[in-house]
Structures are given as C-alpha cells and as structure tokens.
C-alpha positions in Angstrom: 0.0 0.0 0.0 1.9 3.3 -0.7 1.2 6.0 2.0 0.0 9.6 1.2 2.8 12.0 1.8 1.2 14.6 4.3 2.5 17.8 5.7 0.5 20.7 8.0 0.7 24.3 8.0 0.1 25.1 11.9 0.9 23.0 14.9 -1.4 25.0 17.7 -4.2 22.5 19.2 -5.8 21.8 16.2 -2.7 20.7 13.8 -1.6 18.9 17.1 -4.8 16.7 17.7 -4.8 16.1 14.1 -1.5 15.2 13.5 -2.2 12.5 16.5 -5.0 11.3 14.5 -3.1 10.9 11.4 -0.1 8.8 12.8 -2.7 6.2 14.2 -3.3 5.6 10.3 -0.8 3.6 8.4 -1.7 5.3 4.8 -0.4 8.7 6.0 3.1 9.6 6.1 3.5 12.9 7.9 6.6 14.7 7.0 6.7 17.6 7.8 5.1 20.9 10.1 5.1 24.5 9.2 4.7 26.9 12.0 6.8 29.6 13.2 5.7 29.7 16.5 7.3 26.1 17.0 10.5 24.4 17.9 11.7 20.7 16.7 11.4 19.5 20.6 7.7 20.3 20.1 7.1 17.5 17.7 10.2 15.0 18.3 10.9 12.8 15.0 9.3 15.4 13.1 10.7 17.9 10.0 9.5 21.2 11.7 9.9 24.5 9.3 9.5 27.4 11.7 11.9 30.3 10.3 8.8 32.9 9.5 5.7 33.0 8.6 6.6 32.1 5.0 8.4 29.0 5.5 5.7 26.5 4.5 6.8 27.9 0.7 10.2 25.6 1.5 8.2 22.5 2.8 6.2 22.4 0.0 9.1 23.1 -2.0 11.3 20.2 -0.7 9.0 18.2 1.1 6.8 17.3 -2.0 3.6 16.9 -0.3 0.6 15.1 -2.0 -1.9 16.5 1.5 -1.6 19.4 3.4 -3.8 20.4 6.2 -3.9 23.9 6.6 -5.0 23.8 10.8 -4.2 27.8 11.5 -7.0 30.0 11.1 
C-alpha cells in the first residue's frame, strides 16, 4: 500500500490533535510541520519548518507533499 505524503501548516491545538490522529493511520506519512511559533522538541521525529511566517513555501518546496492540512485560522 503506498502511504500519502502529508505535511500541516500550523501545529497550535488543532494541527496537534490532528496530527495525533493521522499517525494512528498507516496510509499517511506525515513529513513535515510548518509553524513559526514552534520548535523541533515540540514534535520529536518530526521535519519542523519554523523560520517565519513564509516557511511553508520551502516545505512544500522540498517536502513534496501530496496532502496538506492547513490547521491555522
């Protein structure tokens, strides 16, 4: 079964309950977070882009996504 490459944009309660969600689910690979308010020790094991607001451009950029949940209002 190949797994869906899946990225978030926003890790505040809402990207974090998801992302919990998500990693019970063996068809989603989550590789990566964008958030600038977050550090790497936030999510352990986890690509974390957090250097600005416009960040998530270089996720999607070298991550290569096929799902992204946008969680941030």
């Amino acid at each position: 079964m190949n797994r869906i490459r899946t990225a978030f944009i926003g890790a505040g309660c809402r990207g974090k309950q998801l992302l919990q969600l998500l990693r019970d689910f063996p068809f989603f690979e989550v590789v990566a977070v964008a958030d600038p308010g977050i550090e790497a020790a936030d999510l352990p094991g986890m690509v974390c882009y957090n250097e600005g607001e416009d960040d998530y451009l270089n996720m999607l950029d070298r991550e290569k996504p096929e799902l992204v949940f946008v969680t941030s209002p």
